[in-house]
MDAnalysis code that builds the backbone (N, CA, C; Angstrom):
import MDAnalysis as mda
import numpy as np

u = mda.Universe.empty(588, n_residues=196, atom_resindex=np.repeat(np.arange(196), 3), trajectory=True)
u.add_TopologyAttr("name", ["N", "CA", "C"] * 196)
u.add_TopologyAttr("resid", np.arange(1, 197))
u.add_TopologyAttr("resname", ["UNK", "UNK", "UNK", "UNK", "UNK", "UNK", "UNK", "UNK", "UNK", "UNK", "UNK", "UNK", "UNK", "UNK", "UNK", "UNK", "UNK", "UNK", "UNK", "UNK", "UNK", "UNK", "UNK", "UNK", "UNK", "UNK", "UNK", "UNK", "UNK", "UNK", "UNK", "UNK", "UNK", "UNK", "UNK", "UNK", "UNK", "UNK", "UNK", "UNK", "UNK", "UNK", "UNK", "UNK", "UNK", "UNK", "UNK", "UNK", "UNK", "UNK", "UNK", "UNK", "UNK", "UNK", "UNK", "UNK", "UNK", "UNK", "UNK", "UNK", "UNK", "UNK", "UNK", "UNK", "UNK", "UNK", "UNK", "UNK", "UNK", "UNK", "UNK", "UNK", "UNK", "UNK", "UNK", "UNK", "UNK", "UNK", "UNK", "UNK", "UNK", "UNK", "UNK", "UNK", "UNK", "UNK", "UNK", "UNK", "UNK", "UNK", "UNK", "UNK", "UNK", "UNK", "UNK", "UNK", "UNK", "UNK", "UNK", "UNK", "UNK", "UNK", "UNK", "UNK", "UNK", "UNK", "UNK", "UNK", "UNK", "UNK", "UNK", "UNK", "UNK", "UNK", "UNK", "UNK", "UNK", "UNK", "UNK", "UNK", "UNK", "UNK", "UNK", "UNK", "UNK", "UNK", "UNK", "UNK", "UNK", "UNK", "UNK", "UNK", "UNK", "UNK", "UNK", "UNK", "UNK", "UNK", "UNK", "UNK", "UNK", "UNK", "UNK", "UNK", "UNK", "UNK", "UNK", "UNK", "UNK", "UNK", "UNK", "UNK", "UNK", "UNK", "UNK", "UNK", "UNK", "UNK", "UNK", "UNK", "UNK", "UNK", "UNK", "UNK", "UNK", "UNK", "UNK", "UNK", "UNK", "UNK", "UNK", "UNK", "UNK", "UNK", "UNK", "UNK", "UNK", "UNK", "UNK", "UNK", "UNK", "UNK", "UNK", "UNK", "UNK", "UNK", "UNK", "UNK", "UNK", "UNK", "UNK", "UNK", "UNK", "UNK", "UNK", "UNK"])
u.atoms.positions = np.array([
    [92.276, 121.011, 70.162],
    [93.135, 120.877, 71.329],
    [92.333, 120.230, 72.458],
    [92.877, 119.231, 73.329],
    [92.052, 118.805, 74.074],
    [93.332, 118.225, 75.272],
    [92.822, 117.741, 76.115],
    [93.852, 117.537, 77.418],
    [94.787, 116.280, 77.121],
    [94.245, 115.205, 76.108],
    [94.949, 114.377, 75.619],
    [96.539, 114.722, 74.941],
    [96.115, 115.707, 73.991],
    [96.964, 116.154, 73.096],
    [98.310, 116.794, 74.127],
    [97.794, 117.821, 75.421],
    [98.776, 118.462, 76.304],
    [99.393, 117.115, 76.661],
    [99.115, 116.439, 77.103],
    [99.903, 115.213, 78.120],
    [100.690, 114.710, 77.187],
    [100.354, 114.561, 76.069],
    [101.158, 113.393, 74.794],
    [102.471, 114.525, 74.414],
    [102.417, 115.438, 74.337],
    [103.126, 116.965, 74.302],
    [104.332, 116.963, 75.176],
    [103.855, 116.845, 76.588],
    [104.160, 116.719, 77.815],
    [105.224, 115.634, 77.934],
    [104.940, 114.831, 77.675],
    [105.287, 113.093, 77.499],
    [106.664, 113.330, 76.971],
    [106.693, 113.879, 75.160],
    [107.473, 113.893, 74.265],
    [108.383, 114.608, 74.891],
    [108.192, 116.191, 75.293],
    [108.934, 116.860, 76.166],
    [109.625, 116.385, 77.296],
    [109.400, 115.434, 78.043],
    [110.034, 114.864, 78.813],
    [111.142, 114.034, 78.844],
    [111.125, 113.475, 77.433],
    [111.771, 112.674, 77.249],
    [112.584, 113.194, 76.197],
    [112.593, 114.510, 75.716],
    [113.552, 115.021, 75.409],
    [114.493, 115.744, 76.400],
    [113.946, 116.409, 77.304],
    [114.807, 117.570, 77.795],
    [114.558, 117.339, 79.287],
    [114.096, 115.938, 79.549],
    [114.130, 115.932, 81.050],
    [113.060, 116.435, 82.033],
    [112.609, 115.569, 83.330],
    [112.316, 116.116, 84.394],
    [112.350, 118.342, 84.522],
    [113.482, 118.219, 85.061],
    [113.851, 119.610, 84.988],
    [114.240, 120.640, 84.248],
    [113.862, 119.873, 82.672],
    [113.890, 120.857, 81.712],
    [112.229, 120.858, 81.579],
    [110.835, 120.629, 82.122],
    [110.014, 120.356, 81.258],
    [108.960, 121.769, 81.894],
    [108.783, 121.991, 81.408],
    [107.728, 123.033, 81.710],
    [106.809, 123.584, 81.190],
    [105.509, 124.468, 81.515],
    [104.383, 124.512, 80.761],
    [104.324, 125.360, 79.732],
    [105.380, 126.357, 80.211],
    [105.619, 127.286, 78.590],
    [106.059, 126.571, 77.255],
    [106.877, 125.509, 77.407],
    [107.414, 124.387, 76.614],
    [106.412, 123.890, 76.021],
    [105.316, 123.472, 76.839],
    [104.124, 122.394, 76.073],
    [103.965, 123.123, 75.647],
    [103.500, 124.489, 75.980],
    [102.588, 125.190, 75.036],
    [103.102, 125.880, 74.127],
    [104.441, 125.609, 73.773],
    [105.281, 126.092, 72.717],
    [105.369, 124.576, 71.777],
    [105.624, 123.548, 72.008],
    [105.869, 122.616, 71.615],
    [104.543, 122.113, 70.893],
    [103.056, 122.989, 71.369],
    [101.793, 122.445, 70.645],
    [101.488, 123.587, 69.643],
    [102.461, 124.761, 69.876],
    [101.795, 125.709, 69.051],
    [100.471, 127.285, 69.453],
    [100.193, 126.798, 70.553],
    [99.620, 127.593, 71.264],
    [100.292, 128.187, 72.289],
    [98.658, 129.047, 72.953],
    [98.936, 130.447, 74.006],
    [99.131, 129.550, 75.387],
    [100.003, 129.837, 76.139],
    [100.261, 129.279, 77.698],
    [98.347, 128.922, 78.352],
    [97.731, 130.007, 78.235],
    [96.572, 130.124, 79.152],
    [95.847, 128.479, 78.454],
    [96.263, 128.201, 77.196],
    [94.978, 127.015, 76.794],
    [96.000, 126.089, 77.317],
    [96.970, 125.742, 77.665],
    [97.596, 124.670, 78.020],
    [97.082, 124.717, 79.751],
    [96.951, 125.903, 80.210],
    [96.558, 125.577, 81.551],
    [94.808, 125.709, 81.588],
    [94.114, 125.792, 80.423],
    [92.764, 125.494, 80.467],
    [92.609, 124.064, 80.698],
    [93.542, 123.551, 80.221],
    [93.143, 121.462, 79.816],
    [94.098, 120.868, 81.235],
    [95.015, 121.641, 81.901],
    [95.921, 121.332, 82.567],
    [96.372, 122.410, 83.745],
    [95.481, 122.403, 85.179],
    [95.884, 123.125, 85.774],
    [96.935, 124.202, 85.772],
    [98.397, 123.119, 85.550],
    [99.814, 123.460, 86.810],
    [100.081, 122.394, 86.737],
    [101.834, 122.608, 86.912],
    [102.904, 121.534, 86.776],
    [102.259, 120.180, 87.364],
    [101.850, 120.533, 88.682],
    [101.803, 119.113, 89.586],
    [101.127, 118.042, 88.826],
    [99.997, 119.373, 88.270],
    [98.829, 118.090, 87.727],
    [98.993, 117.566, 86.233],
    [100.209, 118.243, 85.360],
    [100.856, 117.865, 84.572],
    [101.702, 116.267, 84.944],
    [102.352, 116.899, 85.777],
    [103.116, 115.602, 86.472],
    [102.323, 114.193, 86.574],
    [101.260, 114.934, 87.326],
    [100.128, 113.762, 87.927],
    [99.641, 112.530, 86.479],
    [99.158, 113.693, 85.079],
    [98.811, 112.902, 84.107],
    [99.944, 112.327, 83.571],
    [101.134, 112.791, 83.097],
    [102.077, 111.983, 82.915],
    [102.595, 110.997, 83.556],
    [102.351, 110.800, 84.961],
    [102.789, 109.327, 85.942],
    [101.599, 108.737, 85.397],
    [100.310, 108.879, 85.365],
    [99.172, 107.992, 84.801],
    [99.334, 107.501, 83.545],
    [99.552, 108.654, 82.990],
    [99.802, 108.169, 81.052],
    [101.382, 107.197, 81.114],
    [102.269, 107.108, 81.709],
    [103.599, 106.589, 81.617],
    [103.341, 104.937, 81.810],
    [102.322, 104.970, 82.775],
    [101.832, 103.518, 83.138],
    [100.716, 102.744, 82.427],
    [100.513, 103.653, 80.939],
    [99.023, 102.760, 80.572],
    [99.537, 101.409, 79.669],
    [99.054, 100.620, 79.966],
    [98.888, 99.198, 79.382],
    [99.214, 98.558, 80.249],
    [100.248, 98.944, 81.562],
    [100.743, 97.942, 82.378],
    [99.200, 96.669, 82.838],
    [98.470, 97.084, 83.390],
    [97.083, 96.598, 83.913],
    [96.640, 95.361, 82.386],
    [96.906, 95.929, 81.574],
    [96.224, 95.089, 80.246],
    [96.332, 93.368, 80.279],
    [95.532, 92.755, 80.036],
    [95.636, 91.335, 79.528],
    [96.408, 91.220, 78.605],
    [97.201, 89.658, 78.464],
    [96.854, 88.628, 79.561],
    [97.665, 88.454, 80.965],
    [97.199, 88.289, 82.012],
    [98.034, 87.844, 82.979],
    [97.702, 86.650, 83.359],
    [99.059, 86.166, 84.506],
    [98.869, 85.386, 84.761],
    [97.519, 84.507, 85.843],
    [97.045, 83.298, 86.006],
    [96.323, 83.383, 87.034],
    [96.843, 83.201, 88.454],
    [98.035, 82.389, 88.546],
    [98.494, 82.538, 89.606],
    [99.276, 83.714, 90.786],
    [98.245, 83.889, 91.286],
    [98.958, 85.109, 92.235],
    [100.472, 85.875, 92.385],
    [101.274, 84.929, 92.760],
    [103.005, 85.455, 92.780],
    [103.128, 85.551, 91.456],
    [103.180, 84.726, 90.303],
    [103.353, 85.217, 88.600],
    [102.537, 86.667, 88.636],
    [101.298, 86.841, 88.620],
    [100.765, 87.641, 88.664],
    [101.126, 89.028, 88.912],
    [101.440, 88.898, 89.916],
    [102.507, 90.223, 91.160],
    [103.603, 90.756, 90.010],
    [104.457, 89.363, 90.099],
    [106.062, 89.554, 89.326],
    [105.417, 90.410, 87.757],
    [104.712, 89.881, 86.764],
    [104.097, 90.243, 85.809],
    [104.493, 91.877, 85.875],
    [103.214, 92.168, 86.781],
    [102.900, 93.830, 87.408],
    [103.740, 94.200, 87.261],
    [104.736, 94.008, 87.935],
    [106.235, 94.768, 88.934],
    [106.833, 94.248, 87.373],
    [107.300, 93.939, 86.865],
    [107.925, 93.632, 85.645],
    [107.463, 95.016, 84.807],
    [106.418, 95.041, 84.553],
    [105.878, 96.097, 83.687],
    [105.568, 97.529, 83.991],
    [105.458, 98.066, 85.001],
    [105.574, 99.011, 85.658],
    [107.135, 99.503, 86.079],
    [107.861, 98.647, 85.715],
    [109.557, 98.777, 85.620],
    [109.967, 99.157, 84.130],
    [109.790, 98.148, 83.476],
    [110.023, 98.968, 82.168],
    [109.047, 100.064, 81.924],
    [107.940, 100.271, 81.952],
    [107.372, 101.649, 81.413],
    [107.866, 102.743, 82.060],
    [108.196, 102.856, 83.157],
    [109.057, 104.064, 84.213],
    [110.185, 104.214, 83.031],
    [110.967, 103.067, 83.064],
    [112.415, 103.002, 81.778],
    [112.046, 103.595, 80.859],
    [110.996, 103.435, 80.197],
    [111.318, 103.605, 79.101],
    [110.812, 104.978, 77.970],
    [110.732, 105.929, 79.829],
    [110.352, 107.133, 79.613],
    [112.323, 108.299, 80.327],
    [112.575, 109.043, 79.944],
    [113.492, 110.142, 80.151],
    [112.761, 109.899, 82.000],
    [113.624, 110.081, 82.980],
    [113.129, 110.352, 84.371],
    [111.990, 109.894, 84.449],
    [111.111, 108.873, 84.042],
    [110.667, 108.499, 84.359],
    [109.794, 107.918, 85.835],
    [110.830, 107.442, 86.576],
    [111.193, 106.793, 88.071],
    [110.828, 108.195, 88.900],
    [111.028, 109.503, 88.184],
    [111.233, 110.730, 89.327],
    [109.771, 111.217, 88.898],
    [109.030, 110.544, 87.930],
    [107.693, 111.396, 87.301],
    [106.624, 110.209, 87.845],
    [106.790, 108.988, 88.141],
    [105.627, 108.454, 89.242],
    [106.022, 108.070, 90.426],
    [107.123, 108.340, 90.679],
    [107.681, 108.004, 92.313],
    [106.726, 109.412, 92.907],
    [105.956, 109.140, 93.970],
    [105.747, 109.887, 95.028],
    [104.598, 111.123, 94.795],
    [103.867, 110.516, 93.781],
    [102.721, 111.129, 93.180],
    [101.355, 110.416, 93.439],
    [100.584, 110.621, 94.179],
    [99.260, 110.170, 94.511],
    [98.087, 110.295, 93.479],
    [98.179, 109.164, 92.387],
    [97.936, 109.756, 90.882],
    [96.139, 108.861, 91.254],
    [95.335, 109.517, 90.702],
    [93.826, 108.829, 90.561],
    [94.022, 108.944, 89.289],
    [94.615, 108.489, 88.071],
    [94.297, 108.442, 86.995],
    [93.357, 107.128, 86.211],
    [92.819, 106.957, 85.408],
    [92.375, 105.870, 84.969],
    [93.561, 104.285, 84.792],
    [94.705, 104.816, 84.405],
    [95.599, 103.598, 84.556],
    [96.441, 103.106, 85.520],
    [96.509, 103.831, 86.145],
    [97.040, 103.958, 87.495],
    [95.917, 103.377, 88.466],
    [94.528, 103.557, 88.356],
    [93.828, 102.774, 88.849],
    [93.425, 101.427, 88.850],
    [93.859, 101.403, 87.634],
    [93.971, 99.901, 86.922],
    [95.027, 98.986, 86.827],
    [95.844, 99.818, 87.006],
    [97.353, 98.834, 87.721],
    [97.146, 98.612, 89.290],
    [96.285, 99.280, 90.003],
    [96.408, 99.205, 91.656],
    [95.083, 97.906, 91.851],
    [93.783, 97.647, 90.746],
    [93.326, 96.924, 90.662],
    [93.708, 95.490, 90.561],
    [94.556, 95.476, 89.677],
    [95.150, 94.209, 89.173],
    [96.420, 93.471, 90.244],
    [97.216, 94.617, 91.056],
    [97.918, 94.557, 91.851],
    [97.254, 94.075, 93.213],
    [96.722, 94.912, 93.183],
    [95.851, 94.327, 95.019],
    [95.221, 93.420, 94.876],
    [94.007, 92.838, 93.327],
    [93.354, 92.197, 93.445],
    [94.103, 90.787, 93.371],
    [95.693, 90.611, 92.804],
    [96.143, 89.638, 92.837],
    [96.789, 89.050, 94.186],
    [96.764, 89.984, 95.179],
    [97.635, 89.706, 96.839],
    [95.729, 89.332, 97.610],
    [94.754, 89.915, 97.085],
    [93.403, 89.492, 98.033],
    [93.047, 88.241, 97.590],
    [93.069, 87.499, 95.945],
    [93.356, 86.320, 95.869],
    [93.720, 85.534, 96.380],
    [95.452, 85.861, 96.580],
    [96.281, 84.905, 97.486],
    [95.655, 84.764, 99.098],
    [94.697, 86.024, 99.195],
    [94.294, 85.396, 100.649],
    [94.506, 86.656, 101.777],
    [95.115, 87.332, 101.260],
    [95.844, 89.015, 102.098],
    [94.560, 89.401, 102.232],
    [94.028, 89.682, 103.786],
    [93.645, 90.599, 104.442],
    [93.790, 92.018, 103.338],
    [92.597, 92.617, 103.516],
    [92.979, 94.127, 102.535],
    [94.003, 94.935, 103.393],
    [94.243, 95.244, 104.209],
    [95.338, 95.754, 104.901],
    [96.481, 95.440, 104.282],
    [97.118, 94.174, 104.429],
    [98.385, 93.449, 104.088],
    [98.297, 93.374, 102.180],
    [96.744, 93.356, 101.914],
    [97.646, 93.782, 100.290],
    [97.136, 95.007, 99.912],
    [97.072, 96.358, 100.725],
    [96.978, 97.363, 100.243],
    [98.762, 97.420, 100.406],
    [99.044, 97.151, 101.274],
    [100.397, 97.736, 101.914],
    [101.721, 97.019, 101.047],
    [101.171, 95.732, 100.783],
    [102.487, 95.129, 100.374],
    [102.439, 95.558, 98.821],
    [101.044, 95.814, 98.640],
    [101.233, 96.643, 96.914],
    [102.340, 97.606, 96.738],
    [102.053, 99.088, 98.035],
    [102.789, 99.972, 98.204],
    [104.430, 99.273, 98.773],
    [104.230, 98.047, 98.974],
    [105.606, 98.011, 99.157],
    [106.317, 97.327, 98.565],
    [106.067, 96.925, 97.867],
    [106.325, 96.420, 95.772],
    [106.823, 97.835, 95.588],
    [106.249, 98.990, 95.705],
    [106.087, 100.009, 94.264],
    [107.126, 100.872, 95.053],
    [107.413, 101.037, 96.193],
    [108.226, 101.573, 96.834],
    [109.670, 101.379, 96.269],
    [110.066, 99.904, 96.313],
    [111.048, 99.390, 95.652],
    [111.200, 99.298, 94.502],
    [110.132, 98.985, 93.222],
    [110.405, 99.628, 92.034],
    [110.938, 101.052, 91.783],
    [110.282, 102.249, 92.564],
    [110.419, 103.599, 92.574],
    [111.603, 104.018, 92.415],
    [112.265, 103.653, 93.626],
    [113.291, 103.760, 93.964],
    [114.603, 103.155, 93.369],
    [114.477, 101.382, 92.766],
    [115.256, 101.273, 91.888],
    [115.275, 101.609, 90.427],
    [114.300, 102.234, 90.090],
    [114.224, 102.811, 89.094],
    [115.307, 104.219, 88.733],
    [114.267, 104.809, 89.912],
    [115.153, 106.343, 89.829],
    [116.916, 105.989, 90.146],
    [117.469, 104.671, 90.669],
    [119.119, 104.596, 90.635],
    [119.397, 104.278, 89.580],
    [118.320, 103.175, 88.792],
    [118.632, 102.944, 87.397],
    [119.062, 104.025, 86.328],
    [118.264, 105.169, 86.306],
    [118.092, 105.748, 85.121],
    [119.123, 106.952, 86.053],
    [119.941, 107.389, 87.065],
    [120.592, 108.406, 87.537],
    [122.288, 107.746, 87.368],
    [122.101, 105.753, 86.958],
    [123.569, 105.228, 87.320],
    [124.226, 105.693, 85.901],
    [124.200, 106.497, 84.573],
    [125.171, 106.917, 83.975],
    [126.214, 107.882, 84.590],
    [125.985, 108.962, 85.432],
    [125.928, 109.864, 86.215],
    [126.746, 109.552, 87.745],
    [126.666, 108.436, 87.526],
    [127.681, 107.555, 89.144],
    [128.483, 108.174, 88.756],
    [129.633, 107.920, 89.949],
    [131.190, 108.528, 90.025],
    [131.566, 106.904, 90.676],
    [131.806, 106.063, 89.739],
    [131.929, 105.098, 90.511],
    [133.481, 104.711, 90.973],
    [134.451, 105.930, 90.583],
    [136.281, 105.755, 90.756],
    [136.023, 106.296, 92.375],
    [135.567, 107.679, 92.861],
    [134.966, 107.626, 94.317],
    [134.380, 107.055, 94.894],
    [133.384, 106.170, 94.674],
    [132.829, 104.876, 95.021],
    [133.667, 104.175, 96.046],
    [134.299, 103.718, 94.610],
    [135.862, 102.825, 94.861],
    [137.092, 103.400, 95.695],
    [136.964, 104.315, 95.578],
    [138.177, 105.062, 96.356],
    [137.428, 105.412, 98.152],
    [136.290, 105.186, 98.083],
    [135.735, 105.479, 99.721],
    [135.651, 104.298, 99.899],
    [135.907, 103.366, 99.287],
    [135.660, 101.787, 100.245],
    [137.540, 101.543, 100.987],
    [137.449, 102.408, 101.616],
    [138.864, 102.346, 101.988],
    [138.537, 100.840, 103.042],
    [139.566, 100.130, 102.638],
    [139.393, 98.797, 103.660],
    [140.103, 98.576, 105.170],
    [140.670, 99.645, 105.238],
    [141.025, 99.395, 106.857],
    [139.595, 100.069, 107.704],
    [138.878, 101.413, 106.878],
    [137.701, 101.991, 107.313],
    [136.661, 101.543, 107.364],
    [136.243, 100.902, 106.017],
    [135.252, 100.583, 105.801],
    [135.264, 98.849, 105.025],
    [135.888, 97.865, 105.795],
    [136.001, 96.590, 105.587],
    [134.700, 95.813, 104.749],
    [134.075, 96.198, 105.051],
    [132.466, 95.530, 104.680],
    [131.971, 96.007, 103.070],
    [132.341, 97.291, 103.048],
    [131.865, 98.323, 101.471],
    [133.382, 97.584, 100.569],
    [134.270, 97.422, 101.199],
    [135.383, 97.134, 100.409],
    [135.402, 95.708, 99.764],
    [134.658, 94.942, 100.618],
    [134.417, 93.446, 100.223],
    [133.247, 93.304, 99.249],
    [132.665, 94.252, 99.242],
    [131.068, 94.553, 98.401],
    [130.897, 95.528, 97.771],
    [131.989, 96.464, 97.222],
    [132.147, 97.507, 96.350],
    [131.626, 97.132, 94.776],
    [132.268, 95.578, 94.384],
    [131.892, 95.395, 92.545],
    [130.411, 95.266, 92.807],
    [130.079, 95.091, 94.143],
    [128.386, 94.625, 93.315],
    [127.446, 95.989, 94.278],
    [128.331, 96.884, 94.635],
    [127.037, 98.194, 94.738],
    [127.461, 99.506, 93.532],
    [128.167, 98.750, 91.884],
    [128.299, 99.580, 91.227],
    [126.835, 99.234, 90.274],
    [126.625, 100.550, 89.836],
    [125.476, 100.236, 88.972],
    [125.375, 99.781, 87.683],
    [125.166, 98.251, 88.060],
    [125.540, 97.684, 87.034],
    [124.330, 96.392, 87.325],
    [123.658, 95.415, 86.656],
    [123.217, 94.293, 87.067],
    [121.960, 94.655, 86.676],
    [121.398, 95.466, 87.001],
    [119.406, 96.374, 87.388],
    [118.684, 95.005, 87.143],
    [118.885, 94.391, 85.842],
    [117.531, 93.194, 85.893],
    [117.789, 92.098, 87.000],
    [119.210, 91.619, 87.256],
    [119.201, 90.922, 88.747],
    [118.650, 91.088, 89.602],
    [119.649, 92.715, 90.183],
    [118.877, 93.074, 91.105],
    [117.558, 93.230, 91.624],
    [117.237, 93.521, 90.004],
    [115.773, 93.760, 90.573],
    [114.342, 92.130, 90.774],
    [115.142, 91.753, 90.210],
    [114.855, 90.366, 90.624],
    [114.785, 89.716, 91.766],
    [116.488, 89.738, 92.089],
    [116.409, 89.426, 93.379],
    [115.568, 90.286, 94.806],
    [114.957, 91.701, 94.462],
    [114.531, 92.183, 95.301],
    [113.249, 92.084, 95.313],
    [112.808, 91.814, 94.433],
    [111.514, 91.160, 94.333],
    [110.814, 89.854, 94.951],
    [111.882, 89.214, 94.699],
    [111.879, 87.716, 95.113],
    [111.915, 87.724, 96.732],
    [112.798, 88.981, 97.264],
    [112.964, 88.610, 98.733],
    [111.634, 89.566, 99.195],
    [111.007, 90.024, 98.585],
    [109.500, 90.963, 99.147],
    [108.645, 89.675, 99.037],
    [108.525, 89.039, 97.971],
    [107.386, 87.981, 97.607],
    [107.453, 86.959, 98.712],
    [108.767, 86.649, 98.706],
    [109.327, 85.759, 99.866],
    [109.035, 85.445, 101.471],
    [108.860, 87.528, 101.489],
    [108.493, 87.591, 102.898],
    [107.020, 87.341, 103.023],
    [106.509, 87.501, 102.151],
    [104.743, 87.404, 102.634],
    [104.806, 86.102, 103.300],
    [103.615, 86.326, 104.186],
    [103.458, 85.094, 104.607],
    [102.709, 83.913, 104.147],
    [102.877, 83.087, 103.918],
    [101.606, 82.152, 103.074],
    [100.252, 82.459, 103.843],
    [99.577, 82.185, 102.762],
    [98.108, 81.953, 103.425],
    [97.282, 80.668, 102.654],
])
């Protein structure tokens, strides 16, 4: 048994039974062992959490990328989108987790080091990293919550004498589109930088 084995445990569990089904009595039912050795290799939930946002993201960082800076970026943000996907809640297991993991360090490497390239002040590409990942986060977690829309209330609150504006723009705030969108929101972050 070793801390590898809990997280990979962890992982599987997650993506069976969810965010809020996952818990440490589970791993340690799901590996076969006593609760106390699952929290020998693994504090507590948080830091469960913590290795699973690290482990959810490994390979993103991997070669090859591109050399040009904006490809570069898009690359990142491309791949750090599907690996969130292509975990159960995913989006809710590295959104808002301050992870030092080994891959997670290595995606923030490859990320920043491609905006200090382009010329960003470390300030402006520590920040615009975090503000890439902000917007992945977040469209992630609508991605993987839009089975779950009520989108006939949606539609039924865009009343158009009330709300004229939601009523003219109701088909395209149903959740529907994600690789557009997320395209296009990308494009208008990349957009804003300023050249250098």
């Amino acid at each position: 048994m070793d801390r590898d084995r809990v997280v990979e445990a962890g992982l599987a569990l997650l993506d069976e039974v969810g965010l809020d089904g996952l818990t440490m009595r589970k791993v340690a039912e799901r590996l076969g062992v006593q609760l106390n050795t699952v929290y020998w290799h693994v504090a507590g939930k948080p830091q469960l959490l913590a290795a699973l946002a690290d482990r959810v993201i490994a390979g993103c960082a991997d070669e090859p990328l591109p050399g040009p800076w904006r490809e570069r970026v898009e690359v990142l943000a491309r791949r750090i989108r599907r690996a969130m996907l292509s975990h159960r809640d995913g989006g809710r297991v590295v959104a808002g987790r301050y992870v030092i993991g080994s891959h997670t360090m290595a995606f923030g490497e490859k990320m920043v080091g491609a905006l200090l390239d382009a010329g960003y002040p470390p300030r402006e590409a520590a920040w615009a990293t975090w503000t890439i990942g902000y917007y992945i986060f977040g469209l992630v977690q609508e991605e993987q919550a839009a089975p779950e829309a009520d989108l006939a209330a949606m539609a039924a609150a865009a009343d158009p004498a009330r709300h004229p504006s939601m009523a003219a723009t109701v088909e395209y705030h149903r959740p529907i589109d994600f690789d557009q969108r997320f395209e296009f929101g990308l494009a208008i972050i990349l957009n804003g930088l300023p050249p250098r």
